[in-house]
C-alpha positions as CSV (number, residue, x, y, z in Angstrom):
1,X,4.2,-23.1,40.5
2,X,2.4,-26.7,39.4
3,X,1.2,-25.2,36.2
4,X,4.8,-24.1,35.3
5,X,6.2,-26.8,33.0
6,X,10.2,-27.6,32.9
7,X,10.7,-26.1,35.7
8,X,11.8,-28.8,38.6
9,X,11.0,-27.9,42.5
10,X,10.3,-30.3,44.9
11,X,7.2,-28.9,46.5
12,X,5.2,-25.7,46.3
13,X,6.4,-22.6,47.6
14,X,4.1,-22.3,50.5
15,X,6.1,-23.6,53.7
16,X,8.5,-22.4,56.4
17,X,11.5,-21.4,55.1
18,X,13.1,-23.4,57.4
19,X,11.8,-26.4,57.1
20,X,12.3,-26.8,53.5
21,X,16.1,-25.9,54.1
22,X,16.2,-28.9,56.4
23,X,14.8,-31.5,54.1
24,X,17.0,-30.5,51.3
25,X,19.8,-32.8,49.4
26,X,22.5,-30.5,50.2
27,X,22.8,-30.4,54.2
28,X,23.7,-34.0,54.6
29,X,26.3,-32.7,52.1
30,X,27.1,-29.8,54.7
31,X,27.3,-32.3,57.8
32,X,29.6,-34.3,55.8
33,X,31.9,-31.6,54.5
34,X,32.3,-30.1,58.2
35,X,32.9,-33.6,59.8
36,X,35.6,-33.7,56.8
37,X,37.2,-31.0,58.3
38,X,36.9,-31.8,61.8
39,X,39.0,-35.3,61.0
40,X,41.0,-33.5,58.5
41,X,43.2,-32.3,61.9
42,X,44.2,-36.1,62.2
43,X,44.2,-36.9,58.6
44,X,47.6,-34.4,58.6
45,X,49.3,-35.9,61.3
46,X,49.8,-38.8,59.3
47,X,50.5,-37.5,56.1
48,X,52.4,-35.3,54.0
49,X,51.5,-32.4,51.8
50,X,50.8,-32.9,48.8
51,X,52.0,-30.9,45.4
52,X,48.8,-29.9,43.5
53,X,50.1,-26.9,41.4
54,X,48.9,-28.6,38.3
55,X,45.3,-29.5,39.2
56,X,44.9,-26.6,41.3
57,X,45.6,-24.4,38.3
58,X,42.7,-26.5,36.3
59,X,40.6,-26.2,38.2
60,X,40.5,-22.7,39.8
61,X,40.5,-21.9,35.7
62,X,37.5,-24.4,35.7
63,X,35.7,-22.7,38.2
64,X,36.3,-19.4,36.5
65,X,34.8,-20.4,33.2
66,X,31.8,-22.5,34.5
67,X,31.1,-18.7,37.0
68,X,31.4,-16.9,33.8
69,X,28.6,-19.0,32.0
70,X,26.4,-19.3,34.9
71,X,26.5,-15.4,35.0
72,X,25.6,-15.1,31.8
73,X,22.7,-17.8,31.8
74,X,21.5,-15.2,34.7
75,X,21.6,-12.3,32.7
76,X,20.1,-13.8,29.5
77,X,17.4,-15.4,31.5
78,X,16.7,-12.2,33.4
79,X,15.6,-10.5,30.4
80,X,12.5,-12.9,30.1
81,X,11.4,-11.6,33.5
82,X,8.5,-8.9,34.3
83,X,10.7,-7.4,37.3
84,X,14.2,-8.5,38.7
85,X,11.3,-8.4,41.6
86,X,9.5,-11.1,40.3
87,X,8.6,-13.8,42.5
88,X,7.4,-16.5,40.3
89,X,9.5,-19.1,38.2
90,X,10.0,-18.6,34.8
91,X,11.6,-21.8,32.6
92,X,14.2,-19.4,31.4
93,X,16.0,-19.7,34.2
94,X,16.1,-23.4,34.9
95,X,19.4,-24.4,33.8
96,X,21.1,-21.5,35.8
97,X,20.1,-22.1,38.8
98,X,20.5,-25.8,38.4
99,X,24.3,-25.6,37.0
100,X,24.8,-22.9,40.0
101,X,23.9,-25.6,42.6
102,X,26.2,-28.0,40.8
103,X,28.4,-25.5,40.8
104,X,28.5,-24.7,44.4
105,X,28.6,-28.8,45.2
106,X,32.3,-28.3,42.8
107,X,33.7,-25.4,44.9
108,X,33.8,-27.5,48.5
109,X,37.1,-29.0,46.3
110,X,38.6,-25.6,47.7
111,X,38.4,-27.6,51.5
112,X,39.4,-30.7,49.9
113,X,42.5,-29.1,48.3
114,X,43.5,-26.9,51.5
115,X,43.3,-30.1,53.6
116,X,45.7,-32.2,51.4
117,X,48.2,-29.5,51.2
118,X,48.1,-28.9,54.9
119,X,46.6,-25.5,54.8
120,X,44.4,-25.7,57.9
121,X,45.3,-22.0,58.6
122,X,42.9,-21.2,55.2
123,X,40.0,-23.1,56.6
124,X,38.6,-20.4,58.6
125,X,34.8,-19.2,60.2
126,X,34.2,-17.5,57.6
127,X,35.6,-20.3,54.8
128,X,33.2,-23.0,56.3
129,X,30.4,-20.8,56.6
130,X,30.6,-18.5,53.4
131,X,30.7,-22.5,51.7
132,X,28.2,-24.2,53.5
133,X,25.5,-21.8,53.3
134,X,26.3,-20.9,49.5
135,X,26.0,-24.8,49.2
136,X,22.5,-25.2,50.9
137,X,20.9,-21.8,49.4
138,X,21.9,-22.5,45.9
139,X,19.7,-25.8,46.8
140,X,17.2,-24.0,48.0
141,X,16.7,-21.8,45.6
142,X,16.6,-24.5,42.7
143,X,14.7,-26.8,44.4
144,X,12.0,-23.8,45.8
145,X,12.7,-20.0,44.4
146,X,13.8,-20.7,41.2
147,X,12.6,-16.9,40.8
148,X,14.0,-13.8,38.8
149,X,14.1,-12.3,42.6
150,X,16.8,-14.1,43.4
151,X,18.5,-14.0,39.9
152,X,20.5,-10.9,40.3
153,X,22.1,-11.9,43.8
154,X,23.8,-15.0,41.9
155,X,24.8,-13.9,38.7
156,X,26.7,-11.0,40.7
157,X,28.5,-13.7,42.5
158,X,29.2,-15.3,39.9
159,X,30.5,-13.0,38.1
160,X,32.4,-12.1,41.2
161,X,33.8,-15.8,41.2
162,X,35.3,-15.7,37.5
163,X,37.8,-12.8,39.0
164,X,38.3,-15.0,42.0
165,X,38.8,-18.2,40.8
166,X,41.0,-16.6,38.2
167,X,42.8,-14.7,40.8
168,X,43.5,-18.3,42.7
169,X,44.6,-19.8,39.4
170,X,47.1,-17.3,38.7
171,X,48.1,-17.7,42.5
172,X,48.5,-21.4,42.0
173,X,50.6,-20.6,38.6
174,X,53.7,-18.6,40.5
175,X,52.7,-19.4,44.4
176,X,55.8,-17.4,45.3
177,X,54.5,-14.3,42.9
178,X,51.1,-14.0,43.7
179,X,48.5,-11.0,42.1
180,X,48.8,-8.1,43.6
181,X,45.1,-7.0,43.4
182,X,43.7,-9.5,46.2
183,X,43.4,-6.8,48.0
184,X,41.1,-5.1,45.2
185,X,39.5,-8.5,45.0
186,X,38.2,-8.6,48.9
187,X,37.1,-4.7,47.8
188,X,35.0,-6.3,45.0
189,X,33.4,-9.4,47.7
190,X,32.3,-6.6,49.9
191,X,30.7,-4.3,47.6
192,X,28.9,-7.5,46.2
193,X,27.5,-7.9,49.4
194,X,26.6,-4.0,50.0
195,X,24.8,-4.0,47.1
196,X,23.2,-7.6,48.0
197,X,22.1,-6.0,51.4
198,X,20.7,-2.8,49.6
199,X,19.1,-5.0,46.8
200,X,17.4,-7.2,50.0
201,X,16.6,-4.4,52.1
202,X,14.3,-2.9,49.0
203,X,12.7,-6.0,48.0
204,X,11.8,-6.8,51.7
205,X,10.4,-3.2,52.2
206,X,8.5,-3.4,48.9
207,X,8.1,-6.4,47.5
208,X,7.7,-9.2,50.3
209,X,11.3,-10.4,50.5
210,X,12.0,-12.9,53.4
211,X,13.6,-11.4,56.3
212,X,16.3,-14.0,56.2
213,X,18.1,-12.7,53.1
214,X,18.6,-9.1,55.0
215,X,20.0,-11.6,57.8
216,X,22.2,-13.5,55.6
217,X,23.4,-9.8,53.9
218,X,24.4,-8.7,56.9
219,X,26.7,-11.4,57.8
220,X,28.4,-12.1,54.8
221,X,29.1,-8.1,54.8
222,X,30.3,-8.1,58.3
223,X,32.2,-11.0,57.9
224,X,34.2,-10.1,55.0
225,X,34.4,-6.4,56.2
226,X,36.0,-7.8,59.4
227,X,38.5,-10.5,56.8
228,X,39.7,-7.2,55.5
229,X,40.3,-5.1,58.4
230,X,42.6,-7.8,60.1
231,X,44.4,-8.4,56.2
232,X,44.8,-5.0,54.6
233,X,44.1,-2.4,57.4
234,X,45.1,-3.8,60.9
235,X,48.7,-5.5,59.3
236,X,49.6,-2.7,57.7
237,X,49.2,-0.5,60.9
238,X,51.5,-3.3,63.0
Protein backbone atom coordinates (compact mmCIF):
# COMPACT_ATOMS: atom_id res chain seq x y z
CA UNK A 1 0.00 0.00 0.00
CA UNK A 2 3.30 2.44 0.59
CA UNK A 3 4.07 2.40 -3.08
CA UNK A 4 0.55 3.61 -3.90
CA UNK A 5 0.68 7.38 -4.35
CA UNK A 6 -2.46 9.78 -3.48
CA UNK A 7 -3.89 7.43 -1.74
CA UNK A 8 -4.03 8.52 2.19
CA UNK A 9 -4.11 5.47 4.97
CA UNK A 10 -2.70 5.76 8.19
CA UNK A 11 -0.72 2.57 8.37
CA UNK A 12 -0.38 -0.50 6.33
CA UNK A 13 -3.00 -2.97 6.13
CA UNK A 14 -1.39 -5.75 8.05
CA UNK A 15 -2.99 -5.49 11.75
CA UNK A 16 -5.86 -6.67 13.76
CA UNK A 17 -8.91 -5.47 12.65
CA UNK A 18 -9.64 -4.47 15.78
CA UNK A 19 -7.18 -2.69 16.86
CA UNK A 20 -7.05 -0.34 14.05
CA UNK A 21 -10.85 0.38 14.60
CA UNK A 22 -9.95 1.48 18.13
CA UNK A 23 -7.19 3.99 17.21
CA UNK A 24 -9.32 5.67 14.66
CA UNK A 25 -10.59 9.52 14.56
CA UNK A 26 -14.09 8.63 14.52
CA UNK A 27 -14.83 6.63 17.92
CA UNK A 28 -14.12 9.47 20.14
CA UNK A 29 -16.72 10.91 17.77
CA UNK A 30 -19.00 7.81 18.66
CA UNK A 31 -18.38 8.12 22.56
CA UNK A 32 -19.29 11.66 22.15
CA UNK A 33 -22.42 11.32 20.06
CA UNK A 34 -23.87 8.46 22.49
CA UNK A 35 -23.05 10.60 25.71
CA UNK A 36 -25.05 13.37 23.54
CA UNK A 37 -27.86 11.26 23.72
CA UNK A 38 -27.61 9.98 27.13
CA UNK A 39 -27.82 13.86 28.42
CA UNK A 40 -30.10 14.67 25.73
CA UNK A 41 -33.03 13.02 28.34
CA UNK A 42 -32.22 16.13 30.55
CA UNK A 43 -31.49 18.60 27.91
CA UNK A 44 -35.58 18.15 27.09
CA UNK A 45 -36.71 18.68 30.42
CA UNK A 46 -35.68 22.06 30.21
CA UNK A 47 -36.48 23.01 26.92
CA UNK A 48 -38.93 23.27 24.31
CA UNK A 49 -39.18 21.80 20.90
CA UNK A 50 -38.04 23.41 18.48
CA UNK A 51 -39.51 24.20 14.69
CA UNK A 52 -37.01 23.00 12.11
CA UNK A 53 -39.25 22.41 8.98
CA UNK A 54 -37.05 24.73 7.05
CA UNK A 55 -33.48 23.36 7.77
CA UNK A 56 -34.72 19.96 8.06
CA UNK A 57 -35.94 20.08 4.51
CA UNK A 58 -32.20 21.45 3.44
CA UNK A 59 -30.71 19.35 4.65
CA UNK A 60 -32.35 15.87 4.17
CA UNK A 61 -32.22 17.35 0.37
CA UNK A 62 -28.46 17.96 1.14
CA UNK A 63 -27.89 14.59 2.15
CA UNK A 64 -29.68 13.25 -0.79
CA UNK A 65 -27.57 15.10 -3.37
CA UNK A 66 -24.12 14.67 -1.60
CA UNK A 67 -25.49 10.25 -1.51
CA UNK A 68 -26.12 10.61 -5.10
CA UNK A 69 -22.59 11.88 -5.98
CA UNK A 70 -20.82 9.68 -3.62
CA UNK A 71 -22.61 6.80 -5.43
CA UNK A 72 -21.57 7.78 -8.44
CA UNK A 73 -17.79 8.49 -7.58
CA UNK A 74 -18.18 4.63 -6.55
CA UNK A 75 -19.32 3.49 -9.74
CA UNK A 76 -17.01 5.54 -11.87
CA UNK A 77 -14.15 4.62 -9.75
CA UNK A 78 -15.11 0.90 -9.80
CA UNK A 79 -14.58 0.76 -13.37
CA UNK A 80 -10.71 1.24 -12.90
CA UNK A 81 -10.67 -1.91 -10.79
CA UNK A 82 -9.42 -5.56 -11.84
CA UNK A 83 -12.34 -7.24 -9.76
CA UNK A 84 -15.14 -5.66 -7.48
CA UNK A 85 -12.94 -8.40 -5.43
CA UNK A 86 -10.06 -6.56 -5.46
CA UNK A 87 -8.27 -5.98 -2.37
CA UNK A 88 -5.75 -3.46 -3.09
CA UNK A 89 -6.19 0.45 -3.27
CA UNK A 90 -6.45 2.08 -6.37
CA UNK A 91 -6.23 6.30 -6.45
CA UNK A 92 -9.48 6.25 -8.32
CA UNK A 93 -11.29 5.78 -5.51
CA UNK A 94 -9.83 8.24 -3.02
CA UNK A 95 -12.17 10.99 -2.95
CA UNK A 96 -15.18 8.59 -2.51
CA UNK A 97 -14.41 7.00 0.21
CA UNK A 98 -13.09 10.16 1.76
CA UNK A 99 -16.36 12.35 1.00
CA UNK A 100 -18.34 9.10 2.25
CA UNK A 101 -16.58 9.38 5.71
CA UNK A 102 -17.42 13.08 5.77
CA UNK A 103 -20.49 12.22 4.78
CA UNK A 104 -21.30 9.80 7.53
CA UNK A 105 -19.63 12.48 10.26
CA UNK A 106 -22.91 14.89 8.43
CA UNK A 107 -25.64 12.33 9.03
CA UNK A 108 -25.21 12.13 13.11
CA UNK A 109 -27.23 15.80 12.47
CA UNK A 110 -30.24 13.25 12.15
CA UNK A 111 -29.64 12.72 16.43
CA UNK A 112 -28.95 16.27 16.70
CA UNK A 113 -32.25 17.21 14.96
CA UNK A 114 -34.43 14.39 16.75
CA UNK A 115 -33.11 15.64 20.12
CA UNK A 116 -34.04 19.33 19.66
CA UNK A 117 -37.43 18.52 18.42
CA UNK A 118 -38.11 16.18 21.24
CA UNK A 119 -38.20 13.02 19.25
CA UNK A 120 -36.53 10.61 21.75
CA UNK A 121 -39.07 7.93 20.63
CA UNK A 122 -36.90 8.02 16.96
CA UNK A 123 -33.70 7.43 18.72
CA UNK A 124 -33.85 3.89 18.90
CA UNK A 125 -31.21 0.48 19.11
CA UNK A 126 -31.05 0.31 15.95
CA UNK A 127 -30.75 4.37 15.22
CA UNK A 128 -27.62 4.60 17.53
CA UNK A 129 -26.16 1.56 16.21
CA UNK A 130 -26.92 1.56 12.43
CA UNK A 131 -25.12 5.43 12.93
CA UNK A 132 -22.32 4.73 15.03
CA UNK A 133 -20.98 1.87 13.23
CA UNK A 134 -21.59 3.43 9.61
CA UNK A 135 -19.63 6.39 11.26
CA UNK A 136 -16.55 4.25 12.42
CA UNK A 137 -16.40 1.86 9.23
CA UNK A 138 -16.58 4.55 6.77
CA UNK A 139 -13.29 5.59 8.91
CA UNK A 140 -12.01 2.57 8.65
CA UNK A 141 -12.27 1.90 5.35
CA UNK A 142 -10.62 5.33 4.30
CA UNK A 143 -8.15 5.40 6.59
CA UNK A 144 -7.20 1.24 5.96
CA UNK A 145 -9.41 -0.59 2.95
CA UNK A 146 -9.68 2.08 0.70
CA UNK A 147 -10.23 -1.13 -1.71
CA UNK A 148 -12.67 -1.80 -4.75
CA UNK A 149 -13.83 -4.77 -2.27
CA UNK A 150 -15.52 -2.73 -0.30
CA UNK A 151 -16.65 -0.29 -3.09
CA UNK A 152 -19.90 -1.87 -4.04
CA UNK A 153 -21.19 -2.20 -0.33
CA UNK A 154 -21.15 1.79 -0.13
CA UNK A 155 -22.20 2.99 -3.29
CA UNK A 156 -25.37 0.71 -2.74
CA UNK A 157 -25.95 2.55 0.39
CA UNK A 158 -25.60 5.40 -0.97
CA UNK A 159 -27.53 5.14 -3.45
CA UNK A 160 -29.99 3.70 -1.00
CA UNK A 161 -29.63 7.07 1.05
CA UNK A 162 -30.59 9.54 -1.95
CA UNK A 163 -34.22 7.74 -1.80
CA UNK A 164 -34.08 8.12 2.01
CA UNK A 165 -32.89 11.31 2.60
CA UNK A 166 -35.27 12.39 -0.10
CA UNK A 167 -38.06 10.46 1.47
CA UNK A 168 -37.32 12.48 4.95
CA UNK A 169 -37.21 15.70 3.02
CA UNK A 170 -40.50 15.24 1.52
CA UNK A 171 -41.64 14.09 5.09
CA UNK A 172 -40.33 17.32 6.54
CA UNK A 173 -42.15 19.36 3.52
CA UNK A 174 -46.01 18.23 4.59
CA UNK A 175 -45.12 16.43 8.26
CA UNK A 176 -48.94 15.79 8.42
CA UNK A 177 -48.89 14.23 4.68
CA UNK A 178 -46.07 12.12 4.70
CA UNK A 179 -44.92 9.47 1.47
CA UNK A 180 -46.64 6.69 1.38
CA UNK A 181 -43.79 4.41 0.13
CA UNK A 182 -41.76 4.28 3.53
CA UNK A 183 -42.88 1.22 3.69
CA UNK A 184 -41.29 0.29 0.14
CA UNK A 185 -38.34 2.26 1.43
CA UNK A 186 -37.63 -0.23 4.60
CA UNK A 187 -38.24 -3.05 1.56
CA UNK A 188 -35.35 -1.39 -0.30
CA UNK A 189 -32.86 -1.13 3.31
CA UNK A 190 -33.38 -4.75 3.64
CA UNK A 191 -32.69 -5.98 0.35
CA UNK A 192 -29.56 -3.71 0.50
CA UNK A 193 -28.50 -5.64 3.27
CA UNK A 194 -29.44 -9.23 1.66
CA UNK A 195 -27.54 -8.55 -1.05
CA UNK A 196 -24.64 -7.05 1.27
CA UNK A 197 -24.77 -10.46 3.23
CA UNK A 198 -24.71 -12.56 -0.10
CA UNK A 199 -22.00 -10.16 -1.68
CA UNK A 200 -19.83 -10.89 1.95
CA UNK A 201 -20.64 -14.33 2.29
CA UNK A 202 -18.88 -14.92 -1.51
CA UNK A 203 -15.94 -12.80 -1.02
CA UNK A 204 -15.26 -14.53 2.42
CA UNK A 205 -15.63 -18.08 0.88
CA UNK A 206 -13.50 -17.01 -2.15
CA UNK A 207 -11.65 -14.29 -1.88
CA UNK A 208 -10.36 -13.85 1.87
CA UNK A 209 -13.05 -11.39 3.12
CA UNK A 210 -12.93 -10.75 6.98
CA UNK A 211 -15.36 -12.65 8.95
CA UNK A 212 -16.56 -9.47 10.49
CA UNK A 213 -18.42 -8.06 7.47
CA UNK A 214 -20.67 -11.46 7.38
CA UNK A 215 -21.15 -10.42 11.14
CA UNK A 216 -21.99 -6.94 10.55
CA UNK A 217 -24.49 -8.33 7.43
CA UNK A 218 -26.21 -10.20 9.57
CA UNK A 219 -27.16 -7.68 12.08
CA UNK A 220 -28.03 -4.83 10.08
CA UNK A 221 -30.42 -7.54 8.12
CA UNK A 222 -31.86 -8.76 11.35
CA UNK A 223 -32.19 -5.58 12.72
CA UNK A 224 -34.09 -3.92 10.06
CA UNK A 225 -36.01 -7.23 9.28
CA UNK A 226 -37.22 -7.05 12.96
CA UNK A 227 -37.92 -2.73 12.38
CA UNK A 228 -40.28 -3.91 9.80
CA UNK A 229 -42.10 -6.69 11.29
CA UNK A 230 -43.12 -4.58 14.39
CA UNK A 231 -44.05 -1.34 11.60
CA UNK A 232 -45.74 -2.88 8.66
CA UNK A 233 -46.54 -6.56 9.68
CA UNK A 234 -47.17 -6.83 13.48
CA UNK A 235 -49.49 -3.16 13.46
CA UNK A 236 -51.31 -4.07 10.85
CA UNK A 237 -52.36 -7.47 12.39
CA UNK A 238 -53.43 -5.50 15.89
Amino acid sequence: MEELQNVNVMSPTRGHFLSKALGLPSVPMACTYIGMILFSTYWQKFTKPLELKKILLVYNMTCSVLSLYTAGLFLNGLRSATSIFQKEPISELQSAFFIYWLLKNMELLDTVFMILRHKKRQISFLHVYHHCSMLILSDLTYHYYPWPAIAPFLAFNSIIHVFLYFYYGQSALNPIQRPAWKQRMTQMQILQFLVDLILAAWGYAFHGFCIYSLFYGFTMLSLFSNFYYKAFIKKKST
